[in-house]
C-alpha positions in Angstrom: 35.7 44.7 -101.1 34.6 43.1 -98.0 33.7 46.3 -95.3 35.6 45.6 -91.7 33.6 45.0 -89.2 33.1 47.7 -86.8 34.3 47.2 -82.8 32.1 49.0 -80.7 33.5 47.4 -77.8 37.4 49.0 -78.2 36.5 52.6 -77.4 34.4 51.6 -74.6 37.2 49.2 -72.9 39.9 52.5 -73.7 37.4 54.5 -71.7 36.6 51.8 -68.9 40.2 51.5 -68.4 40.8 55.0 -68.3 38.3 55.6 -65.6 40.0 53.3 -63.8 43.7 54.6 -64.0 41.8 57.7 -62.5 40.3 56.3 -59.4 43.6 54.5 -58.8 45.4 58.1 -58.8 42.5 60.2 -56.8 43.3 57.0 -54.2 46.8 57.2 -54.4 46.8 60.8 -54.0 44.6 60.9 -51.4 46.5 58.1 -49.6 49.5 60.3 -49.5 47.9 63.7 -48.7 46.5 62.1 -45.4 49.8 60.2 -44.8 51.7 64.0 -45.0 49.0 65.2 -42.9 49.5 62.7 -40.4 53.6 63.2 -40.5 52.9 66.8 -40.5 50.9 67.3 -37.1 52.8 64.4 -35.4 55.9 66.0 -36.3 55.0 69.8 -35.0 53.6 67.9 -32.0 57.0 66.2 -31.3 58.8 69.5 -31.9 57.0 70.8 -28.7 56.5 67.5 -26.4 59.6 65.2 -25.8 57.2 62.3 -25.3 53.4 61.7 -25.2 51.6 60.1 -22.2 50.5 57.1 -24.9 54.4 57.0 -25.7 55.1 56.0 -21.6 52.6 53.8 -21.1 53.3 51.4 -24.4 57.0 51.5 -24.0 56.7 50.5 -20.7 53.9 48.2 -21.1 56.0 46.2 -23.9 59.5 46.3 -22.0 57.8 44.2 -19.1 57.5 41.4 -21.5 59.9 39.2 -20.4 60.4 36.2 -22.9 63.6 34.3 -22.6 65.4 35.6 -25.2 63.9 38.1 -26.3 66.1 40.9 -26.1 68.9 39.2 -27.8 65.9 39.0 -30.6 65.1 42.6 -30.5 68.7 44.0 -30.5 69.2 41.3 -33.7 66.9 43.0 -35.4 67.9 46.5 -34.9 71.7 45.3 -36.0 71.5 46.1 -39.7 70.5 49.3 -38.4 73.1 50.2 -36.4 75.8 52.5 -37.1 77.6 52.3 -40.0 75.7 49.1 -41.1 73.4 50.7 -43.2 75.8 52.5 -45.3 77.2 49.3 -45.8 74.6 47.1 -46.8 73.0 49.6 -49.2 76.3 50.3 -51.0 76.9 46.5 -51.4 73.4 46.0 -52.4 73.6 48.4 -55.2 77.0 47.5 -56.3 75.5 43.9 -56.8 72.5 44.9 -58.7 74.5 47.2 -60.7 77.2 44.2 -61.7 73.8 41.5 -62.4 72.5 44.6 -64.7 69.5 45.1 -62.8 70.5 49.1 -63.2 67.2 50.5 -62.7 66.9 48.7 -59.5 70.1 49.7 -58.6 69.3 53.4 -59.4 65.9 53.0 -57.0 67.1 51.4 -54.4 70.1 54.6 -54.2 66.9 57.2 -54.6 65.0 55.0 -51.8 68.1 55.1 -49.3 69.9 57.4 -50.0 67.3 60.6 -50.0 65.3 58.9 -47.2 68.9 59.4 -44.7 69.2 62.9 -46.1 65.8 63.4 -45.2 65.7 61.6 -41.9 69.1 63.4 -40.7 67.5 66.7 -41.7 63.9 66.6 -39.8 65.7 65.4 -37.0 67.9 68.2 -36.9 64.7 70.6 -37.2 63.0 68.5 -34.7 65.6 67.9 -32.0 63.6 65.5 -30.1 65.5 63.8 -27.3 65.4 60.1 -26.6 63.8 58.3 -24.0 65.6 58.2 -20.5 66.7 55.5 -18.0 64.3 57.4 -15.5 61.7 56.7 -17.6 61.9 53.2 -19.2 65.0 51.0 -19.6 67.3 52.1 -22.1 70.2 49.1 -23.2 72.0 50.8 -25.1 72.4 55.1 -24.3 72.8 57.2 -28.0 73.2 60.6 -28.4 71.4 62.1 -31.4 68.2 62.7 -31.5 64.8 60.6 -31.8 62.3 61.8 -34.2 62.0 59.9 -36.6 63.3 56.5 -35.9 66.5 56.5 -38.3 66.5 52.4 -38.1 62.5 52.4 -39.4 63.0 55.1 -41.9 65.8 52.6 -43.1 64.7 49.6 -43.1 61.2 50.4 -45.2 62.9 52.5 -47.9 66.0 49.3 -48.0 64.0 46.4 -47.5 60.5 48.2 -48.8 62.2 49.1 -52.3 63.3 45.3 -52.6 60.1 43.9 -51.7 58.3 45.7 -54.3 61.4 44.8 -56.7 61.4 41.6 -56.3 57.5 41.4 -56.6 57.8 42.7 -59.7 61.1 40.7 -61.3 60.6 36.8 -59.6 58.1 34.6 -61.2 54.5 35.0 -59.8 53.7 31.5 -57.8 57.4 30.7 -57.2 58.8 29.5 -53.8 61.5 32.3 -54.7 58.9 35.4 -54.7 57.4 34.3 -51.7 60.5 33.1 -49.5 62.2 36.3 -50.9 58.7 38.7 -49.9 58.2 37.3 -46.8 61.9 37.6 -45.6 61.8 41.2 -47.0 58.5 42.1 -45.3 59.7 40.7 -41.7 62.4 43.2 -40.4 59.9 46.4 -42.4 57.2 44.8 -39.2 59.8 44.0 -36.6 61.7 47.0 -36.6 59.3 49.8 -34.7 58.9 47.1 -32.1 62.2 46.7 -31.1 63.8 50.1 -31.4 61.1 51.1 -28.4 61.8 47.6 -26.7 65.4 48.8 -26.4 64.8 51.9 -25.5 66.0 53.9 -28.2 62.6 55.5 -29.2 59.4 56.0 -28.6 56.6 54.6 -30.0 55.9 58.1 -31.8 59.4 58.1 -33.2 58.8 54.9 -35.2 55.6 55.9 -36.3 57.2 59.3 -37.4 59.6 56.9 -39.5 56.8 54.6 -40.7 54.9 57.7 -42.3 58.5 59.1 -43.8 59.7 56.5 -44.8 56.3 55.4 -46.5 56.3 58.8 -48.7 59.8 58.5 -49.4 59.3 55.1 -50.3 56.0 55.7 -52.6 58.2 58.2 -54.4 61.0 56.5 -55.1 58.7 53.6 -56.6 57.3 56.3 -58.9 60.5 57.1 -60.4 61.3 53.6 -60.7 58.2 53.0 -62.8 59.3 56.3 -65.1 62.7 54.8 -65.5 61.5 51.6 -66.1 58.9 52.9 -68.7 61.4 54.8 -70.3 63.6 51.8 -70.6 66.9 53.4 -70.3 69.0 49.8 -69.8 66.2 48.0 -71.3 68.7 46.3 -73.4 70.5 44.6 -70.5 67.7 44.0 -67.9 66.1 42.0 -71.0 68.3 39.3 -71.2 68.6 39.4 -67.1 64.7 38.8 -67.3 65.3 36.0 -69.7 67.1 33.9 -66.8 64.9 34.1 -63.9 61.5 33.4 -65.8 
């Protein structure tokens, strides 16, 4: 009987590969320590101060920008934002990924949203930050509630951010698809700080606050994603779904 050759290679590729999974987590975990840190102090800091100096001077300095139409830009992005519009979207969005069987999407993307307005609603109660003022900088449109976070940034990353990531992982790498569908996803995630403190709706500070949230909430909601998808709970379904759009 012919003796098997011995691999002396397997055990040290296991072990590379598991050295690696741990660097990737220390980073990860490390990412979102000093992110929390950052929300943390910002947050305390906005609980005592209704605006920073910094806050002033780059609303101000962005609002004298003057390009023809540009406001009718900025207040075109904010729009999905406003109101009841994001209750709206998200519902429909999940309805439709339920019906095409993407249910573990479907499931994220109501973790991603729906905890990160919970969330949002909630620090801004503890916070009670008021918003910028028309002696201050120009405010187009007045609202009453308060301002840290940004409730439109916290939004739009944990609506938009979810899909991004979902549709980087379900459209075929290379296609004009994934990167038409990524790039419109990322835009309004970038665009979004900008013009809630163009209008004058927040400061600067605010949609930071609501990029850091919004970030954690988002990084968490991807992790249960990758459980459920792992677990393959509607594996059964989302296999044939696969099966069409590779």
């Amino acid at each position: 009987m012919q003796e098997q050759p011995v691999n002396y290679e397997e055990p040290l590729e296991r072990e590379r590969l598991r050295r690696r999974a741990v660097r990737r987590l220390w980073r990860a975990e490390t990412i979102y320590a000093v992110a929390l840190g950052a929300f943390s102090i910002l947050a305390l800091c906005a609980y005592f101060y209704s605006y920073f100096g910094w806050d002033l001077r780059v609303s101000q300095a962005l609002q004298t920008i003057n390009w023809p139409g540009l406001l009718k830009f900025m207040r075109a992005v904010s729009f999905i934002g406003n109101g009841w519009h994001p209750y709206l979207l998200a519902s429909l969005t999940f309805m439709l990924l339920f019906a095409l069987r993407f249910r573990t999407e479907a499931a994220g993307l109501a973790l991603s949203t729906g905890g990160s307005a919970i969330l949002n609603s909630l620090i801004k109660m503890l916070i009670a930050r008021p918003r910028p003022t028309s002696e201050l900088v120009t405010v187009f449109h007045v609202l009453g509630r308060q301002s840290f976070p940004s409730g439109h940034v916290t939004f739009y990353v944990c609506y938009f951010g979810f899909l991004f990531f979902a549709a980087y992982a379900l459209l075929p790498r290379g296609s004009i698809a994934r990167r038409l569908a990524l790039t419109l996803l990322a835009l309004p995630v970038a665009l979004v700080g900008l013009s809630r403190v163009y209008l004058g709706a927040h400061w600067p500070s605010d949609t930071l606050g609501g990029y850091l949230l919004s970030g954690l909430w988002l990084a968490f909601s991807l992790d249960m994603y990758r459980r459920w998808k792992q677990r393959g709970a509607f594996r059964a379904d989302e296999a044939e779904v696969k099966k069409t759009i590779s």
